[in-house]
Structure formats: C-alpha cells, structure tokens
gemmi code that builds the backbone of each chain (N, CA, C; Angstrom):
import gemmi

chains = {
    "A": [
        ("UNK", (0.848, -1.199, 0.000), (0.000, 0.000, 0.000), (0.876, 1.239, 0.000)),
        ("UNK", (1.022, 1.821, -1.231), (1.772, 3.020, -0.925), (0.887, 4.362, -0.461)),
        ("UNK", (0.545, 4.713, 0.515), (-0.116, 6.061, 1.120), (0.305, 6.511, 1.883)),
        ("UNK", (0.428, 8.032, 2.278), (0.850, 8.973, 3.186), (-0.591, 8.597, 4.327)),
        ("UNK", (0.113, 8.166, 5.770), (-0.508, 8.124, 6.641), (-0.214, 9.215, 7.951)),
        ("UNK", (-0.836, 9.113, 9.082), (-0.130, 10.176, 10.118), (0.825, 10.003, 10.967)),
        ("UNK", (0.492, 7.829, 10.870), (2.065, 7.889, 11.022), (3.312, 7.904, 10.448)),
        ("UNK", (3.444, 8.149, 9.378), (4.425, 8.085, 8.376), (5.040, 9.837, 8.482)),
        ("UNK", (3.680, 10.680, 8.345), (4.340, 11.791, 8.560), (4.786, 12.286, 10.172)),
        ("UNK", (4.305, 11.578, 11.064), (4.527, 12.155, 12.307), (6.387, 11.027, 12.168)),
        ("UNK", (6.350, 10.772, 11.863), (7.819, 9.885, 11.565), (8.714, 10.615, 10.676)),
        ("UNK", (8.383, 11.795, 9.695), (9.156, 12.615, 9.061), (9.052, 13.257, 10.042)),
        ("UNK", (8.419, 13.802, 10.751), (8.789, 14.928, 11.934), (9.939, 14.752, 13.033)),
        ("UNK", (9.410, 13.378, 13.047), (11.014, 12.984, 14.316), (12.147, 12.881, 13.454)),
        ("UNK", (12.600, 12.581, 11.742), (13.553, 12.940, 11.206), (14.025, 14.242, 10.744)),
        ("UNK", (13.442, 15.088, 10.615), (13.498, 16.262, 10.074), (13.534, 17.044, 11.753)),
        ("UNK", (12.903, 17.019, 12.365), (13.033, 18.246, 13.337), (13.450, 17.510, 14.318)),
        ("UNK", (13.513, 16.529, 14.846), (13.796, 15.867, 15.957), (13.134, 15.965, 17.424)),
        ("UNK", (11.888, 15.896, 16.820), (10.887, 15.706, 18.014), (11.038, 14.720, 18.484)),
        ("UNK", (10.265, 13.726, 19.418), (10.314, 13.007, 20.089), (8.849, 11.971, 19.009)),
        ("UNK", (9.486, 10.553, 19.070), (7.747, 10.364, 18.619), (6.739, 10.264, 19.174)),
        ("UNK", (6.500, 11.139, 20.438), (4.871, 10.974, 20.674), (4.642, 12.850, 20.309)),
        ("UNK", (5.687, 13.392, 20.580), (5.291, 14.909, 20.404), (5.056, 14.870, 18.860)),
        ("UNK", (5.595, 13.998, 17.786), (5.055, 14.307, 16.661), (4.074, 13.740, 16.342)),
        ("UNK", (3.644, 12.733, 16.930), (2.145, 12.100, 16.713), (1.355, 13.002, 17.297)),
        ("UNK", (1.391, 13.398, 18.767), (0.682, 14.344, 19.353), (0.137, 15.768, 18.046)),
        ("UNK", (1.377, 16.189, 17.374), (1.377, 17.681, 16.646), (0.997, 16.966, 15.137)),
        ("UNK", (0.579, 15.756, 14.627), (-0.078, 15.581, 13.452), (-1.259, 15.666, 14.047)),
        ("UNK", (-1.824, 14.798, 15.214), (-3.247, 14.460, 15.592), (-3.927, 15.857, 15.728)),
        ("UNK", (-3.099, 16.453, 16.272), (-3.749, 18.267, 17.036), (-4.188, 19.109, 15.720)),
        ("UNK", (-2.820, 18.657, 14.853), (-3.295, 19.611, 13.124), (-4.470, 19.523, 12.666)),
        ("UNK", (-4.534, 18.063, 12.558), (-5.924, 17.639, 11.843), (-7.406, 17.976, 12.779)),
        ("UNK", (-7.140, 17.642, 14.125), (-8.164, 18.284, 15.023), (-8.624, 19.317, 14.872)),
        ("UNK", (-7.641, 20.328, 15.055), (-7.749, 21.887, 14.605), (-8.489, 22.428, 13.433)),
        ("UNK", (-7.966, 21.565, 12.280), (-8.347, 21.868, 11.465), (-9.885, 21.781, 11.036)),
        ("UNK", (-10.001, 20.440, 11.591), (-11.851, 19.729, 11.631), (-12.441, 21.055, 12.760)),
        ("UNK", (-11.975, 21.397, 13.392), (-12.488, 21.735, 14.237), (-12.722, 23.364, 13.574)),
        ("UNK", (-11.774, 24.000, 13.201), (-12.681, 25.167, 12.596), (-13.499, 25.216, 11.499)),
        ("UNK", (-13.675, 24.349, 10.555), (-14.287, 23.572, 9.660), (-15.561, 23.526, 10.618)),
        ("UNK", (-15.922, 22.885, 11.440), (-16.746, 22.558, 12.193), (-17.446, 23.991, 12.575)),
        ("UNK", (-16.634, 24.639, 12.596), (-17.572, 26.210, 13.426), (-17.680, 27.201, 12.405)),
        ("UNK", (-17.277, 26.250, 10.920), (-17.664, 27.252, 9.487), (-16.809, 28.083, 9.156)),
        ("UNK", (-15.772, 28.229, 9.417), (-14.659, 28.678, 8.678), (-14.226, 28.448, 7.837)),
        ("UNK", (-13.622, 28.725, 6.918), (-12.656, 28.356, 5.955), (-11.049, 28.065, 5.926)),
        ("UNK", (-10.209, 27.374, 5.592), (-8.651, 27.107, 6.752), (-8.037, 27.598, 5.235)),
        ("UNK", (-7.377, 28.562, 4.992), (-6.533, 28.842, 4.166), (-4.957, 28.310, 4.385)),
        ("UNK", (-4.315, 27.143, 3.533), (-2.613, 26.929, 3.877), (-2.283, 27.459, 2.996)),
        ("UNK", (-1.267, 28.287, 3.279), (-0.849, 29.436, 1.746), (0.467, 28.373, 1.459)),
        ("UNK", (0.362, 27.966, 0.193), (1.658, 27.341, -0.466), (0.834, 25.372, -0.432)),
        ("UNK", (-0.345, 25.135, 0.161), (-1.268, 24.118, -0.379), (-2.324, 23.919, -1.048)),
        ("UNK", (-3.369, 24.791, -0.292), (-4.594, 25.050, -0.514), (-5.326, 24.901, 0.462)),
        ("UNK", (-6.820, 25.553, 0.173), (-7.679, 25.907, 0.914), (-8.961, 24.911, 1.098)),
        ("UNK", (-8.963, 25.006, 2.362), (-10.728, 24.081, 2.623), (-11.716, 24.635, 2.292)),
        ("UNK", (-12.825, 24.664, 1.136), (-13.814, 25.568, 1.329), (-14.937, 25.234, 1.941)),
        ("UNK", (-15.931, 25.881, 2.333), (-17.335, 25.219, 2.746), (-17.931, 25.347, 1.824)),
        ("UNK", (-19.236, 25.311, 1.151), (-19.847, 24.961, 0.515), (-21.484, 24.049, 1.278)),
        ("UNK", (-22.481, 25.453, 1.154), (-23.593, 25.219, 1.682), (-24.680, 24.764, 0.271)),
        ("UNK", (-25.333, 23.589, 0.863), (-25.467, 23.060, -1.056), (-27.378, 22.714, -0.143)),
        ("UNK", (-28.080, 23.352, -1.114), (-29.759, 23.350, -1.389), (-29.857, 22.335, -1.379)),
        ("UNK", (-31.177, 22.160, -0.210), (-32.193, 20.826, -0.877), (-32.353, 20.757, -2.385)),
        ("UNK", (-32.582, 19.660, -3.046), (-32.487, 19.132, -4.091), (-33.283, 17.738, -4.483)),
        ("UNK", (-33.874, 17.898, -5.184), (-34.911, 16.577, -5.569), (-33.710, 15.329, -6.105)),
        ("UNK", (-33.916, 14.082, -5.272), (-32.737, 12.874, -5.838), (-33.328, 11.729, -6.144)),
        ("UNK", (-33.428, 10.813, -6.629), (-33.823, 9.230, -6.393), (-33.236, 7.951, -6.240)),
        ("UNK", (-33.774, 7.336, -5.818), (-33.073, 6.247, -5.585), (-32.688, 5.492, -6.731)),
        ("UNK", (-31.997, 5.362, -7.103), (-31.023, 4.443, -8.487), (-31.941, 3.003, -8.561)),
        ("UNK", (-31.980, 2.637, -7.582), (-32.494, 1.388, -7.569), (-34.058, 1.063, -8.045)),
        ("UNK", (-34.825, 1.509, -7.381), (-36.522, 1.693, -7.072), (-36.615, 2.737, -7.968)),
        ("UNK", (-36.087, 3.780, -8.348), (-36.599, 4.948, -8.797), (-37.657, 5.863, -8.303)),
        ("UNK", (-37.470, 5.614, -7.220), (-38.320, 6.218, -6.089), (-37.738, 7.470, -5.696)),
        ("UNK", (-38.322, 8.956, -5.632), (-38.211, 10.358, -5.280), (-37.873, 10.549, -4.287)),
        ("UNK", (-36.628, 11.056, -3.755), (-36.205, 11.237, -2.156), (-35.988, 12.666, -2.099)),
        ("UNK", (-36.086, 13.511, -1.812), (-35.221, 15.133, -1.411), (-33.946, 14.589, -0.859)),
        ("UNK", (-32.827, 15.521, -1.415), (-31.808, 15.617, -0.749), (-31.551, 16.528, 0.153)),
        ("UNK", (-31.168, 16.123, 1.458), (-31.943, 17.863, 2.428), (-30.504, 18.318, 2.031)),
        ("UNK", (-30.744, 20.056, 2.755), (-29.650, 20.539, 2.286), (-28.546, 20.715, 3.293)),
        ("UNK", (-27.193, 20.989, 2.459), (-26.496, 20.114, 3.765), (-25.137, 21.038, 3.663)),
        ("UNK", (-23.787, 20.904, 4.086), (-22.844, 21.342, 4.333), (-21.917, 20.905, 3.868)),
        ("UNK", (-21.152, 21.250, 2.947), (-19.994, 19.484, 2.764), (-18.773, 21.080, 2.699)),
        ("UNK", (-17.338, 20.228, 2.733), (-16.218, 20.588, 2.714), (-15.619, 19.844, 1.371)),
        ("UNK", (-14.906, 21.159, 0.687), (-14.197, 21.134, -0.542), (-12.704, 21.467, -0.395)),
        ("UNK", (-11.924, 20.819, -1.657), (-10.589, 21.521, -1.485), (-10.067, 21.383, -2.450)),
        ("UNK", (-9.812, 23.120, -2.504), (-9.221, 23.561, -3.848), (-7.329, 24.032, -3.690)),
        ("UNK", (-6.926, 23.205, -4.396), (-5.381, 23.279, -4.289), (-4.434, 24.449, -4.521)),
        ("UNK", (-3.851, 25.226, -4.033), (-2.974, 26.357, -4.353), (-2.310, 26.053, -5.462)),
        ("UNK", (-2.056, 27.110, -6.233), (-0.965, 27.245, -7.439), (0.367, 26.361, -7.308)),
        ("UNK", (0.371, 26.282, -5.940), (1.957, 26.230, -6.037), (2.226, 24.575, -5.992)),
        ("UNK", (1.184, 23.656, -5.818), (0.669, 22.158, -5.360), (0.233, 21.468, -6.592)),
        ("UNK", (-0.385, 22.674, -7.262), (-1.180, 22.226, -8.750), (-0.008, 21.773, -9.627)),
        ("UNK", (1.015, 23.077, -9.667), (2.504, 23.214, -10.409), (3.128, 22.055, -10.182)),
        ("UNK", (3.159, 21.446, -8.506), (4.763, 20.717, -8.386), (3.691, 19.484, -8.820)),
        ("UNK", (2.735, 19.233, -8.466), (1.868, 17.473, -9.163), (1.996, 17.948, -10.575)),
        ("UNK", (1.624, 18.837, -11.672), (1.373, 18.600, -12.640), (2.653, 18.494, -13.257)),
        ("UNK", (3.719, 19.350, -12.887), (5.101, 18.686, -13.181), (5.791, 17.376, -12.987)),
        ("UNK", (5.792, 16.872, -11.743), (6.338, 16.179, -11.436), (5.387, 14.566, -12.226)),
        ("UNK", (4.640, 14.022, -12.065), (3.945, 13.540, -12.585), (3.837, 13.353, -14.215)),
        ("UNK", (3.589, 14.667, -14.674), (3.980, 14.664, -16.231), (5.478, 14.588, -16.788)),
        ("UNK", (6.006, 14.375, -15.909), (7.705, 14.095, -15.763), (7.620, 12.488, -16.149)),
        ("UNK", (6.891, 11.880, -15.141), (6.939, 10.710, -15.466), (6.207, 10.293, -16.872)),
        ("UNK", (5.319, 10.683, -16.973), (4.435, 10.118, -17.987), (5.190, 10.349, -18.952)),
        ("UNK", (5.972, 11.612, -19.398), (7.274, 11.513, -20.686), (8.266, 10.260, -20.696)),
        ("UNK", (8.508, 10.115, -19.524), (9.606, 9.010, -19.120), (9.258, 8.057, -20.137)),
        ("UNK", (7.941, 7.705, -19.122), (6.921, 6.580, -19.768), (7.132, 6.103, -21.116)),
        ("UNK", (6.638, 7.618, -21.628), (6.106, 7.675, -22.946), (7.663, 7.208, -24.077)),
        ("UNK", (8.918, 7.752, -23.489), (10.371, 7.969, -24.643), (10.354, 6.316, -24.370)),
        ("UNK", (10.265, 5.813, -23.004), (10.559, 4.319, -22.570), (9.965, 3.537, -24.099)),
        ("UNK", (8.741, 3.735, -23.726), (7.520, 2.894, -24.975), (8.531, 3.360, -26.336)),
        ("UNK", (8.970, 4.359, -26.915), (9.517, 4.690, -28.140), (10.388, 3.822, -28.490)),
        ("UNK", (11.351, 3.472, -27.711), (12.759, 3.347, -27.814), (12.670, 1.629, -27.897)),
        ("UNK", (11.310, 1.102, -27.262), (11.119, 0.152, -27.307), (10.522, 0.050, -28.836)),
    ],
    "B": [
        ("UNK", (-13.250, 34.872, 22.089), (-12.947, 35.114, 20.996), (-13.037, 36.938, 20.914)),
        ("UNK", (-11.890, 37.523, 20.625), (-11.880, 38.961, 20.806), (-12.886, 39.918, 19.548)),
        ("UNK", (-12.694, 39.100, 18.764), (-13.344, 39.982, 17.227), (-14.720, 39.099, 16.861)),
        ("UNK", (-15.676, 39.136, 17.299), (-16.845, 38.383, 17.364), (-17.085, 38.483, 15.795)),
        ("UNK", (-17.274, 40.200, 15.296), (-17.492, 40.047, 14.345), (-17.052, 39.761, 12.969)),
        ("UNK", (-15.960, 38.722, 13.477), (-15.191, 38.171, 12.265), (-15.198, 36.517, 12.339)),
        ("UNK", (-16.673, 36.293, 12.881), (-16.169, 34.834, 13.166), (-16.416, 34.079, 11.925)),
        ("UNK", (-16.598, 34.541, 11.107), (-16.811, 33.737, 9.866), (-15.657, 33.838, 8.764)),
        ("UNK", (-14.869, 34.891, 9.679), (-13.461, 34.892, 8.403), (-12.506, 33.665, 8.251)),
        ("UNK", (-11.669, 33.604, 6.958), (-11.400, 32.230, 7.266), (-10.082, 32.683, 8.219)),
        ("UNK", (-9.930, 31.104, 8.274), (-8.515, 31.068, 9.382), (-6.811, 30.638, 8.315)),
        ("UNK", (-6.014, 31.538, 8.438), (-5.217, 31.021, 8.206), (-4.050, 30.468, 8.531)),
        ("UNK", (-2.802, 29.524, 7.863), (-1.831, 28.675, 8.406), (-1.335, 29.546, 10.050)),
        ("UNK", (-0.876, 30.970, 9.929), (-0.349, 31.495, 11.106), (-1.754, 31.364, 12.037)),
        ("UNK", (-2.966, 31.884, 12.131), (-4.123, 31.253, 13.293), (-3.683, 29.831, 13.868)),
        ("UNK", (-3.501, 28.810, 12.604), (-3.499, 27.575, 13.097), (-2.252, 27.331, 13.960)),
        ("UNK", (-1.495, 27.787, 13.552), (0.341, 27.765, 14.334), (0.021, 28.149, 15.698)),
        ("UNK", (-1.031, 29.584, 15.760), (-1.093, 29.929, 17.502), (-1.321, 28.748, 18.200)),
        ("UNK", (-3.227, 28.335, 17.284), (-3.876, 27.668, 17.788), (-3.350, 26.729, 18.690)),
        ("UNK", (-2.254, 25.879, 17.976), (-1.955, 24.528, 18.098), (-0.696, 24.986, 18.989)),
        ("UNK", (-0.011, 25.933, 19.156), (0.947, 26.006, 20.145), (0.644, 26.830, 21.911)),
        ("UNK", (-0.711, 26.889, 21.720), (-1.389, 26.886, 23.254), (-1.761, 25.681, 23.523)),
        ("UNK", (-1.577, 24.856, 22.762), (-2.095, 23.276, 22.861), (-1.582, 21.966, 23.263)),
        ("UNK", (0.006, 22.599, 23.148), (0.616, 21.486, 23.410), (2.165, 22.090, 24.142)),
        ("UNK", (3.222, 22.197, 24.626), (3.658, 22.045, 25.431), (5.198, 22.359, 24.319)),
        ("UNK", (5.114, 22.852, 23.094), (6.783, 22.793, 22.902), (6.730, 24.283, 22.089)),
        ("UNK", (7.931, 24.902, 22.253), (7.949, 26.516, 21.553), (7.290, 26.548, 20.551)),
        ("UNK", (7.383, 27.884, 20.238), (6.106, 28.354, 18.745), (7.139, 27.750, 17.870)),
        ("UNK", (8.293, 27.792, 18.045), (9.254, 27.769, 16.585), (9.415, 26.207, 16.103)),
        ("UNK", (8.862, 25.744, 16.844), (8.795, 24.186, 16.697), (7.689, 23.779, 16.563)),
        ("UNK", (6.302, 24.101, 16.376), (5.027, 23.947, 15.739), (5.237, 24.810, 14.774)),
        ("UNK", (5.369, 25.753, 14.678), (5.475, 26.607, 13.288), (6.295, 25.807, 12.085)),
        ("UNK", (7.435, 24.765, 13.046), (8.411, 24.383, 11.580), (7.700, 23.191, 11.482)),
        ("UNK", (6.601, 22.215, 12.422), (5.846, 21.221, 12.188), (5.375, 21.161, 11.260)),
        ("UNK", (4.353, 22.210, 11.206), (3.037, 22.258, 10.772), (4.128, 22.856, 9.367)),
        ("UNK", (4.605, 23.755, 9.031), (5.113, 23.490, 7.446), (5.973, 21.897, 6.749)),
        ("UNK", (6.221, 21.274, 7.815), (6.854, 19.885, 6.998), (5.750, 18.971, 7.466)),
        ("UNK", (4.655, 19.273, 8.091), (3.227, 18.159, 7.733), (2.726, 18.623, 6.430)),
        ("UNK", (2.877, 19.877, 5.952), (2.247, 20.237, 4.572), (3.191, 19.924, 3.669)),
        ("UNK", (4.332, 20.603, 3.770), (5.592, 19.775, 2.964), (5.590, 18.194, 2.741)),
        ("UNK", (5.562, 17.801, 3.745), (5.108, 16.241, 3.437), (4.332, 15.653, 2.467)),
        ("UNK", (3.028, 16.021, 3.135), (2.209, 15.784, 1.825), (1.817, 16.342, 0.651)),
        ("UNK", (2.343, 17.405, 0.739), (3.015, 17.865, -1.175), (3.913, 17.545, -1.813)),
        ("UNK", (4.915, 16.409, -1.195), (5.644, 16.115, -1.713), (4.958, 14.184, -2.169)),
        ("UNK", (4.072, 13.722, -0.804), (3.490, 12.804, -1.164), (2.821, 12.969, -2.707)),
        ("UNK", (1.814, 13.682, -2.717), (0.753, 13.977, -4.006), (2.021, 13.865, -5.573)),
        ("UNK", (3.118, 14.974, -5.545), (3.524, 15.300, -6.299), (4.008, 14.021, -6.585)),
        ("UNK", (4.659, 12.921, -5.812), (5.187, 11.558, -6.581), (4.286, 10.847, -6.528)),
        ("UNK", (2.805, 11.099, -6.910), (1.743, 10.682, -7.118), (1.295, 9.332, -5.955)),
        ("UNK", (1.551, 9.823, -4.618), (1.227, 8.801, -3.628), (-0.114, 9.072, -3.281)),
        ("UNK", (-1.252, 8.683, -2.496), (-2.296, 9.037, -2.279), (-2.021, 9.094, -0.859)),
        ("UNK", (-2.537, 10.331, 0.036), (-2.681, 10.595, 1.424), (-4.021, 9.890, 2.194)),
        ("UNK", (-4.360, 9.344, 3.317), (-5.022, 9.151, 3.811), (-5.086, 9.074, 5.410)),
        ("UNK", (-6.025, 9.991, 5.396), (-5.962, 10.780, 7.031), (-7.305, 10.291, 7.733)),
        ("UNK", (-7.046, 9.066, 8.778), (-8.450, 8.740, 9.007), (-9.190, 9.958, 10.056)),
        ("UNK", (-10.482, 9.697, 9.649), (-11.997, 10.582, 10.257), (-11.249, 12.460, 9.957)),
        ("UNK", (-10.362, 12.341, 8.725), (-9.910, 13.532, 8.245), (-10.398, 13.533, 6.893)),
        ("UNK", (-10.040, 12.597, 5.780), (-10.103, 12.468, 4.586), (-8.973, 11.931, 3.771)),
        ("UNK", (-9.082, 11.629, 2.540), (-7.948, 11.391, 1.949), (-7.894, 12.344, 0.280)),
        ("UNK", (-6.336, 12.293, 0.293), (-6.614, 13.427, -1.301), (-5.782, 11.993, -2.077)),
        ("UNK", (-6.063, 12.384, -3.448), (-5.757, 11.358, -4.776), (-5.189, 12.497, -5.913)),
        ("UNK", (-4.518, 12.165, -6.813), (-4.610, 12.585, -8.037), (-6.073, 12.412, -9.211)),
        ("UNK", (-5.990, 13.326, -9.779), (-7.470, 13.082, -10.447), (-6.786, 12.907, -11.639)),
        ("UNK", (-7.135, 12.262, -13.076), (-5.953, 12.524, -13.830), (-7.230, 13.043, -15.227)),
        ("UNK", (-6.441, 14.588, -16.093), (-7.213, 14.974, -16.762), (-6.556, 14.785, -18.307)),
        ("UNK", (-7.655, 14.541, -18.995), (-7.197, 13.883, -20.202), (-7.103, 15.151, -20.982)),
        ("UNK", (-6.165, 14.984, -21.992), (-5.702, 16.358, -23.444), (-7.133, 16.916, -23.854)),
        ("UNK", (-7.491, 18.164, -23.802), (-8.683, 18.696, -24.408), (-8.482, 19.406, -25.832)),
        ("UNK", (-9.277, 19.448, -26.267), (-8.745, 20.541, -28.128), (-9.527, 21.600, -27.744)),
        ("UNK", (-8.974, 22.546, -26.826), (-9.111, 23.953, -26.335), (-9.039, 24.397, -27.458)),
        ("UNK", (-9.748, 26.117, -27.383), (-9.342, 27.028, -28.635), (-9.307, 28.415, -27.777)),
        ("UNK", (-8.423, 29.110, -28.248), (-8.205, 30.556, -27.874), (-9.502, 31.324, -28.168)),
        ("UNK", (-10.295, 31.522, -27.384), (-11.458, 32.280, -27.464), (-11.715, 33.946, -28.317)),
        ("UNK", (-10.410, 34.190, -27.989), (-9.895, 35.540, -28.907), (-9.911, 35.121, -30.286)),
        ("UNK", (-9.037, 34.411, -30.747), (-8.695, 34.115, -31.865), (-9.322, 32.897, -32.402)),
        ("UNK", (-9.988, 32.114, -31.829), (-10.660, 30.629, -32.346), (-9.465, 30.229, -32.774)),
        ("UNK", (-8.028, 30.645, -32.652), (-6.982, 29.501, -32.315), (-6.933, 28.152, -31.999)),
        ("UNK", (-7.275, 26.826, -32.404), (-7.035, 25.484, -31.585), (-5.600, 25.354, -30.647)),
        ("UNK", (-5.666, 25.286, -29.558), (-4.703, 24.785, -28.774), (-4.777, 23.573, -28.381)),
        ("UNK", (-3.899, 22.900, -28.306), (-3.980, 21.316, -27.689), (-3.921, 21.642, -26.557)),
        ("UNK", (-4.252, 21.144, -25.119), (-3.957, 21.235, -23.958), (-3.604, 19.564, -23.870)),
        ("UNK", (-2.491, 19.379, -22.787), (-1.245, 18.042, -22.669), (-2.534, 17.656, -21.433)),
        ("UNK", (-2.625, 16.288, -21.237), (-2.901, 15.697, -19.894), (-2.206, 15.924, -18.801)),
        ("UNK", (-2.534, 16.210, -17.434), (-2.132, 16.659, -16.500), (-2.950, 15.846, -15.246)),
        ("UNK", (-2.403, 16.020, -13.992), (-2.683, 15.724, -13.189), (-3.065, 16.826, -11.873)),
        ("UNK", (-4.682, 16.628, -11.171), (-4.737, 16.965, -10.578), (-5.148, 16.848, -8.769)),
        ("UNK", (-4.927, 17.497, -7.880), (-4.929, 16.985, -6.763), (-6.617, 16.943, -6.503)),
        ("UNK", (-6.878, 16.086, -5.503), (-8.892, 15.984, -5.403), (-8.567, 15.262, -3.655)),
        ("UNK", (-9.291, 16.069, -3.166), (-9.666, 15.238, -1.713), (-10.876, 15.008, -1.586)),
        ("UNK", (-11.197, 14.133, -0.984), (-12.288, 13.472, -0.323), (-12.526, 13.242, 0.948)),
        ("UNK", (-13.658, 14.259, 1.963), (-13.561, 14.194, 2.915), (-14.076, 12.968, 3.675)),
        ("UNK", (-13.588, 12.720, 4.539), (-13.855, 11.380, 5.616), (-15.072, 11.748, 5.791)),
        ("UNK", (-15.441, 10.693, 7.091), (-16.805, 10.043, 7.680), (-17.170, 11.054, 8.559)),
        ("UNK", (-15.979, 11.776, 9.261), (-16.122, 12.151, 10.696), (-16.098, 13.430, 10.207)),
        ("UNK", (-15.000, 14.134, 9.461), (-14.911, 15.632, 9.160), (-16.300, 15.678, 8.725)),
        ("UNK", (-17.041, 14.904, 7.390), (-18.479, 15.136, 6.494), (-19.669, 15.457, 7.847)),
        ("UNK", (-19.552, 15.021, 8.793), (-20.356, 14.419, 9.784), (-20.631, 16.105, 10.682)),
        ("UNK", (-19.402, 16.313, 11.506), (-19.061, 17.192, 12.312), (-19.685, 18.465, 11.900)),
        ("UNK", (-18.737, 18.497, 10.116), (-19.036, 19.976, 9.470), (-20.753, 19.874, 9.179)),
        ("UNK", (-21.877, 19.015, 8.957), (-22.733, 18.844, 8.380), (-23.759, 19.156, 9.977)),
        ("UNK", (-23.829, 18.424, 11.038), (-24.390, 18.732, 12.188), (-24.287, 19.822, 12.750)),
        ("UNK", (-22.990, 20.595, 12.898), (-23.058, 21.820, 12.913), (-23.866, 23.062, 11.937)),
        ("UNK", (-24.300, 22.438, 10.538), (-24.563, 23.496, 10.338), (-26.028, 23.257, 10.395)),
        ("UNK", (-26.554, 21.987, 10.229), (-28.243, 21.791, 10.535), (-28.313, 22.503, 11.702)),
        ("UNK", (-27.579, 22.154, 12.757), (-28.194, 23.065, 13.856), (-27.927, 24.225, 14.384)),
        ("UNK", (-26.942, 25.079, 13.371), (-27.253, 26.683, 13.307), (-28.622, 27.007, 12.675)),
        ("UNK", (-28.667, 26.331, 11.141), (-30.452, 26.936, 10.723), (-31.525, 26.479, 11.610)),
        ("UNK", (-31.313, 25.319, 12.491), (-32.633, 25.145, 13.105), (-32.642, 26.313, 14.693)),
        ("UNK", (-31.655, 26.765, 14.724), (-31.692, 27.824, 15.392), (-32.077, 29.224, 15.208)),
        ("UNK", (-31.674, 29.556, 13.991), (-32.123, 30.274, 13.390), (-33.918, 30.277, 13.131)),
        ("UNK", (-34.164, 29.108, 12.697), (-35.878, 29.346, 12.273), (-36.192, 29.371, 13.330)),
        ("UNK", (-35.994, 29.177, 14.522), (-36.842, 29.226, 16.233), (-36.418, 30.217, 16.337)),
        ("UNK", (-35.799, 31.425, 16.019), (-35.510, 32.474, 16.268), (-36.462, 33.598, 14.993)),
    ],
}
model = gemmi.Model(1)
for chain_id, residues in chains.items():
    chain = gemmi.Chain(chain_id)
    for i, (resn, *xyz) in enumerate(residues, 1):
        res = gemmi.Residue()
        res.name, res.seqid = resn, gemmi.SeqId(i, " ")
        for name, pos in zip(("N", "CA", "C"), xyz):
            atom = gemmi.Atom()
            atom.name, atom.element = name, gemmi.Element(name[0])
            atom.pos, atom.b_iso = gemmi.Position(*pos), 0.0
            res.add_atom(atom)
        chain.add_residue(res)
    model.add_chain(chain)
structure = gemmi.Structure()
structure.add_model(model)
structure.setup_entities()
C-alpha cells in the first residue's frame, strides 16, 4: 500500500526536526483536530503554499433512488471542498507529467 | 474570541500555528516548523503521485485529466492542452459528519428564532 498516513508523517517529523515520537504524533493528531475543528464552526482554513478548505452550503435538491426509482429530497447540507494552491497544482502537474514523458520515450525506444 | 465580528473569516496557516501552540507544550518555533513539513510532506506525497489518507480527516488522490482541443477564445486559435494531473480530496466520515451537524443546527436555530 503506498499512502501517506499520520504515522508516516509524524515519523518525518522525528527525522526532520527531531521531536520526540509521541510529540510528533501528538502535533499531526492536534493539526488535523484543529483543522476539523474550525471547519466545524464554518470557517474556511486557508494553507498558503497548499490550498484551501472551502465550505460549501449546497440546497435541498430533488434525488432518487437508483435502484426503485423512487423520489427522495436531498436535504440541504454542508460538505467541505478543497481547492489546491498554485503552487501544489505546479509541483503534481510537473512532477507527474515528468513521469508520464519518461513513460512515454521508454515505450519509443522500445 | 476577541473579534466576534469576524467569526466567519477564514482562518489562516499562522491562526493555526497559535492555535496549536497553546495546545501542546513545545515553543512556537517548533510547531510553526511542524506544521510546514506536515504540509511539505504531503506535497511532496501527491507530487510523486502517492495518495494521502488521514483517518476521520479524509484522503486526497490525483485526479488525472485527459488532453482537451481547447481554442483561444480571442482568436478561435485550436490549442492542444497536454494531460495533466490533478490533486482531489475526499472528505472522511467524521470531518463530512461534524461539518454537516453543525450546520443543521445553526439553521434550526435560526428558524426558532
């Protein structure tokens, strides 16, 4: 499974800064808390150089069930969005399309 | 909260740096350099196209967008646009949950008011 987890990054924290590992588990768990947590009281969390959480208050809406085809309202509800900073968009769409050239000269040459 | 009437502004990375360093027990200059290599981290995750996953937080993915035959709207120019990759999160069980109950029960406060 390759994924960024909190313990993986609270484990770059004890390499990079040399915390202790519960103070960096402690300071991933608190981030994400924090973060839910003003989210929670309707804010918006701006990270300048990632991107931003938005809220997004979304109308009742007529839905159905896929199945039955039966008419449900969708009540209206709250959800959280996230739109990526310039600077996040740049280093994935580079880095990534880096590879896919790789890819692509690999397949040629073959 | 000193500025009542800003409670709806958003919060940004320096808010969160206070936040979190009344919170826990080690200098500002050491949550301040945290909290930029937890984001560093996972921008560097995304960018080598790893997927993040933060439980009862969410997880982000690459979305991947295919070549479009754009045209310069000025000029009805055709431009090719290249496939690219973009970042997409998906919020968890618990963040969807939290943010969603909170806000049913501001409007139902509101209409009794």
């Amino acid at each position: 499974m390759s994924s960024l987890t909190k313990a993986l990054i609270a484990e770059h924290l004890f390499n990079t800064l040399g915390l202790n590992m519960r103070e960096a588990k402690e300071l991933v768990e608190l981030f994400f808390e924090e973060t839910r947590t003003v989210l929670e009281s309707g804010r918006n969390v701006k990270l300048s150089g990632f991107g931003n959480f938005v809220l997004r208050d979304k109308k009742q809406r007529p839905g159905r069930n896929p199945k039955t085809g039966e008419e449900i309202p969708i009540d209206a509800r709250r959800v959280v969005t996230f739109r990526a900073g310039q600077k996040l968009k740049l280093r994935v769409e580079k880095h990534v399309g880096k590879e896919i050239e790789n890819a692509n000269r690999e397949q040629e040459e073959v | 909260m000193a500025n009542n009437n800003q409670e709806t502004a958003p919060i940004v990375k320096s808010d969160l740096i206070i936040a979190l360093s009344e919170k826990v027990s080690l200098p500002f200059k050491d949550v301040e350099m945290a909290v930029n290599q937890i984001l560093d981290c996972m921008s560097t995750a995304l960018s080598n196209g790893l997927r993040i996953e933060i439980r009862s937080f969410g997880s982000f993915r690459l979305n991947y967008c295919p070549p479009r035959r754009a045209h310069n709207p000025k000029t009805g120019e055709k431009v090719a646009t290249i496939d690219k990759y973009r970042p997409h999160f998906k919020p968890g069980k618990e963040l969807r949950e939290r943010v969603n109950t909170a806000f049913l029960e501001d409007t139902e406060v509101e209409e009794v008011v």
